[in-house]
Backbone as a ProteinNet text record, in pm:
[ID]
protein_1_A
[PRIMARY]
XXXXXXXXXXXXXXXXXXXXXXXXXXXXXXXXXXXXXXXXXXXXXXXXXXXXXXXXXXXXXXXXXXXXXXXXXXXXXXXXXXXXXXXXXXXXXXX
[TERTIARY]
9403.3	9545.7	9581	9511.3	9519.7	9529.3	9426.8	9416.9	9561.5	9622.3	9779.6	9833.9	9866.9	9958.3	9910.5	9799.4	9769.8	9829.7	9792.6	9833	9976	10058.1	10210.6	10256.1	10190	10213.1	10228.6	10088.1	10076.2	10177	10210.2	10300.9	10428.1	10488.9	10616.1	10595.1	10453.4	10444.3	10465.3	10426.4	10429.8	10572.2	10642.8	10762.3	10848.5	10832.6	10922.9	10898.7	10768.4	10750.3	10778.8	10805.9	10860.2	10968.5	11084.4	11216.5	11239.3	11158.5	11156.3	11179.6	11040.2	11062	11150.5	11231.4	11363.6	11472.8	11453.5	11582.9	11545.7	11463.8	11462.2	11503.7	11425.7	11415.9	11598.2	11636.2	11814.8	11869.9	11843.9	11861.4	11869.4	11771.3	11707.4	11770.1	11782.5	11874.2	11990.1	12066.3	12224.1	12261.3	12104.4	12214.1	12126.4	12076.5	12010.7	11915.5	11854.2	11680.2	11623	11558.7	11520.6	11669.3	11588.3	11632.9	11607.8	11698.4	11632.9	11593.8	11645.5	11593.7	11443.5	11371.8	11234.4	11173.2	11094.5	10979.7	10968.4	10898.2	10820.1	10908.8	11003.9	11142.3	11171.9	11223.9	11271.9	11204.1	11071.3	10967.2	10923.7	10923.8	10921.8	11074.6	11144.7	11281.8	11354.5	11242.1	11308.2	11212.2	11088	10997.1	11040.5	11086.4	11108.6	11267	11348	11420.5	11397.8	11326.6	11253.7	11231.6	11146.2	11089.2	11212.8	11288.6	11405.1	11472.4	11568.4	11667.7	11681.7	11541.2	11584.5	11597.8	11578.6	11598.6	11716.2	11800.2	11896.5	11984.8	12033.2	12100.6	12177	12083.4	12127.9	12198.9	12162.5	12203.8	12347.9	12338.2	12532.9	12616.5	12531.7	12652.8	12701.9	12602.2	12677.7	12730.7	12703	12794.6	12934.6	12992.8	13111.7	13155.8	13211.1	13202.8	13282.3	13172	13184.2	13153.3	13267.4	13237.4	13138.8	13194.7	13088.2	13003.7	12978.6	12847.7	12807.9	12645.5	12571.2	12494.1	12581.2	12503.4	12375.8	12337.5	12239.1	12094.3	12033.8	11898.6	11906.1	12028.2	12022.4	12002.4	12078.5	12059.8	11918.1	11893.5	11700.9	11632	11646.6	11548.4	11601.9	11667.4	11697.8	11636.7	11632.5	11545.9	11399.5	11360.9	11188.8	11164.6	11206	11222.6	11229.4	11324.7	11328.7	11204.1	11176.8	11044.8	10923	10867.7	10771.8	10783.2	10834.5	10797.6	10871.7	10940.4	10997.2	10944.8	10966.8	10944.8	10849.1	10755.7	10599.6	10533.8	10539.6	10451.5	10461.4	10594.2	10662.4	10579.4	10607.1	10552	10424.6	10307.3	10197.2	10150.8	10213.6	10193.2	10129.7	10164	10159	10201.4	10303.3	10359.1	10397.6
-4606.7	-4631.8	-4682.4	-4764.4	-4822.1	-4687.7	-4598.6	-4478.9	-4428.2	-4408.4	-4355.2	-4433.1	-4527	-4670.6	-4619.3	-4651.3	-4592.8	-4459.1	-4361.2	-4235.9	-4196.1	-4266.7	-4313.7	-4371.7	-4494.8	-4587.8	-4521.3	-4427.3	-4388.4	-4252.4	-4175.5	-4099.1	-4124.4	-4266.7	-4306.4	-4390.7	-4431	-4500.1	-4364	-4272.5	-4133.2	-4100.5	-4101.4	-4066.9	-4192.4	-4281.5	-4395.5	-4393.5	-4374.4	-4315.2	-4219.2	-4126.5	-3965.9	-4031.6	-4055.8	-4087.8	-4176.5	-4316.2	-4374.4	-4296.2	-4221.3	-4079.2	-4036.5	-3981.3	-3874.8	-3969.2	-4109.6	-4157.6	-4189.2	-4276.4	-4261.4	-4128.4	-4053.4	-3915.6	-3847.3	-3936.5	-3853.7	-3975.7	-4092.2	-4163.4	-4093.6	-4078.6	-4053.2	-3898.8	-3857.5	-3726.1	-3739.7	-3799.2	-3891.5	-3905.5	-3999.9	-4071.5	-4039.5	-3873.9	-3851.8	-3858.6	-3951.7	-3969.7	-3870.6	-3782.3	-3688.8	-3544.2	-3440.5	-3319	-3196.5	-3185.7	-3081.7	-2916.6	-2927.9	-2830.9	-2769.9	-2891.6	-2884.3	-2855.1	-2777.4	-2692.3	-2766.7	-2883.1	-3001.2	-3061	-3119.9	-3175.3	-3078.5	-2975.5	-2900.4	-2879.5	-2844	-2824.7	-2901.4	-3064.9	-3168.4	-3185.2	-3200.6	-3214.9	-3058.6	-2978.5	-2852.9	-2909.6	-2924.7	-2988.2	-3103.6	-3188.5	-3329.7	-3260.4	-3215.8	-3139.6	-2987.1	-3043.5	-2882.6	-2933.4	-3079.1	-3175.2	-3256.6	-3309.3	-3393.5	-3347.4	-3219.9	-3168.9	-3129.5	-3089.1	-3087.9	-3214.3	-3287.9	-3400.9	-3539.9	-3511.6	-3491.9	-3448.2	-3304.9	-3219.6	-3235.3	-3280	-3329.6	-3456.3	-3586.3	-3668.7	-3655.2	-3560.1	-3516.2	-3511.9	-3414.5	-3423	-3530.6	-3620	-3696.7	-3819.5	-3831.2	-3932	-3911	-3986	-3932.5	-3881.7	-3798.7	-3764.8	-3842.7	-3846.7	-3964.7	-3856	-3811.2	-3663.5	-3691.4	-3817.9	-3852.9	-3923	-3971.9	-4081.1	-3973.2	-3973.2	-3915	-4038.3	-4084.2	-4160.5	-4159.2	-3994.9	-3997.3	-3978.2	-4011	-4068.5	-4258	-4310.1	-4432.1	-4457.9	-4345.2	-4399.2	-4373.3	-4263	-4202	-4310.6	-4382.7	-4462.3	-4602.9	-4668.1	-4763.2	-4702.5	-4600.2	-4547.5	-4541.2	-4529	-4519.1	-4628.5	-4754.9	-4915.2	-4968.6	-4906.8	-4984.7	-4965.6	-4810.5	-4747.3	-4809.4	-4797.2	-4856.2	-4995.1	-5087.4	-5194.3	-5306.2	-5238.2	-5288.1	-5207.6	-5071.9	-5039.7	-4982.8	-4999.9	-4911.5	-5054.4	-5152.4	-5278.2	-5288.3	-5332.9	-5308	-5274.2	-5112.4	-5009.6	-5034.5	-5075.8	-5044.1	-5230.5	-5345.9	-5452	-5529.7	-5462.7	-5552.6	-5665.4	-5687.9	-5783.5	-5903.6
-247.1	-258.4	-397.9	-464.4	-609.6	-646	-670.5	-792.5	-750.3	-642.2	-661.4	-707.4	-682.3	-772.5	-919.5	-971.4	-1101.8	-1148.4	-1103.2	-1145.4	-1188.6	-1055.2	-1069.1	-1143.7	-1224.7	-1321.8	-1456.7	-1444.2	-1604.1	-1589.8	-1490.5	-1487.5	-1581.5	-1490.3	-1558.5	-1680.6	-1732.9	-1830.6	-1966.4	-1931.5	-2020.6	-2042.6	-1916	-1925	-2001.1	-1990.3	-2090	-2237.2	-2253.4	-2433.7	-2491.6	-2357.9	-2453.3	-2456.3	-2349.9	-2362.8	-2498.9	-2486.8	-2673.8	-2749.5	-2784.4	-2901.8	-2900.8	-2796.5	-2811.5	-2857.3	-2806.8	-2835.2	-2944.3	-3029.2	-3166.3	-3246.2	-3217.7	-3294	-3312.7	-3207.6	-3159.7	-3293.6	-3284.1	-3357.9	-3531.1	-3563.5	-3689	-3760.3	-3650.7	-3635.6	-3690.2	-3633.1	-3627.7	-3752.7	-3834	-3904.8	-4055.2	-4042.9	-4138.7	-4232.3	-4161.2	-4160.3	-4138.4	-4031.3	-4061.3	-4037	-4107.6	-4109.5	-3983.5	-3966.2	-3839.5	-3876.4	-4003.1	-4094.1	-4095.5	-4121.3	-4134.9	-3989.6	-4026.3	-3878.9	-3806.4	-3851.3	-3804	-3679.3	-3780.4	-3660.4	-3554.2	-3605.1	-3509.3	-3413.8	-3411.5	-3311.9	-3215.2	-3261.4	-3178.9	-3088.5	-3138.3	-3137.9	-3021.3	-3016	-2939	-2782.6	-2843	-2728.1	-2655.6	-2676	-2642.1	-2566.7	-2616.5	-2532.6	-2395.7	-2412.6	-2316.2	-2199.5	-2233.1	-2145.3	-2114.8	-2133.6	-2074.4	-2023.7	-2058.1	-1987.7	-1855.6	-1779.2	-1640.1	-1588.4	-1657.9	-1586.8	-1636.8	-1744.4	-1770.6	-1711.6	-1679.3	-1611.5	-1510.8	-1398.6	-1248	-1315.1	-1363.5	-1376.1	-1426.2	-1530	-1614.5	-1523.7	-1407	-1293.6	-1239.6	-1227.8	-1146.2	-1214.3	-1321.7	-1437.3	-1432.1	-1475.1	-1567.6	-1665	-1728.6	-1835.4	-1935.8	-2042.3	-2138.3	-2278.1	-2316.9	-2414.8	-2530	-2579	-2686.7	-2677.8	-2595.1	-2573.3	-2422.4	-2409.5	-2310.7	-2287.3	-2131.8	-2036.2	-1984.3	-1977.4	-1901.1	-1932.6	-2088.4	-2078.7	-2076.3	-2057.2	-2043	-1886.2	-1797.8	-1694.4	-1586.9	-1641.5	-1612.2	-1687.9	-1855.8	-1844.4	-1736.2	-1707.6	-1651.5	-1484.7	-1448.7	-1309.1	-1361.5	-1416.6	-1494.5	-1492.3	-1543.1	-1559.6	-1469.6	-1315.9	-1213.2	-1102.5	-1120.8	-1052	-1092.5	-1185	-1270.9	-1230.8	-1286	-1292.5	-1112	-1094.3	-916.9	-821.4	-799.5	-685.7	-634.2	-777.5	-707.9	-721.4	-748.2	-699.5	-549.2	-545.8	-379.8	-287.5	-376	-229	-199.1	-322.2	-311.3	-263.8	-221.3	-209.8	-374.1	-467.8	-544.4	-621.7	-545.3	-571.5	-506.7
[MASK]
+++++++++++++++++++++++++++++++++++++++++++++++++++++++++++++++++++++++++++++++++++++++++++++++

């Protein structure tokens, strides 16, 4: 039962560092730090979007729409944050 608690952990522990990266990287993007010009960026930057958006997506729907600000890798990480660190101790009696 631990090795699932584990597996689950590092699941969403993976998923909170890509989300970092993207949100930095969206950051850096923004405000012209990097170039999306360059291969490099773009390639990460197409990847890191490849990987978020389905899961993004569902969430748009059910936000509000907020034209210039996008709610919804704030509100997937704040579900990654609550899973991870609340509700899989929980489940698994670790806490």
């Amino acid at each position: 039962m631990l090795a699932i608690y584990d597996i689950l952990k590092l699941l969403l522990d993976v998923a909170f560092f890509i989300m970092i990266v993207h949100i930095i990287m969206s950051w850096l993007l923004n405000f012209g730090v990097l170039n999306y010009g360059q291969p490099t960026v773009r390639g990460i930057w197409d990847g890191l979007n490849r990987l978020l958006e389905p899961i993004y997506t569902p969430v748009r729907r059910i936000l509000p729409d907020t034209r210039p600000l996008d709610l919804a890798p704030l509100a997937v990480f704040i579900c990654i944050i609550v899973l991870r660190d609340i509700l899989l101790p929980t489940l698994f009696g670790l806490r």
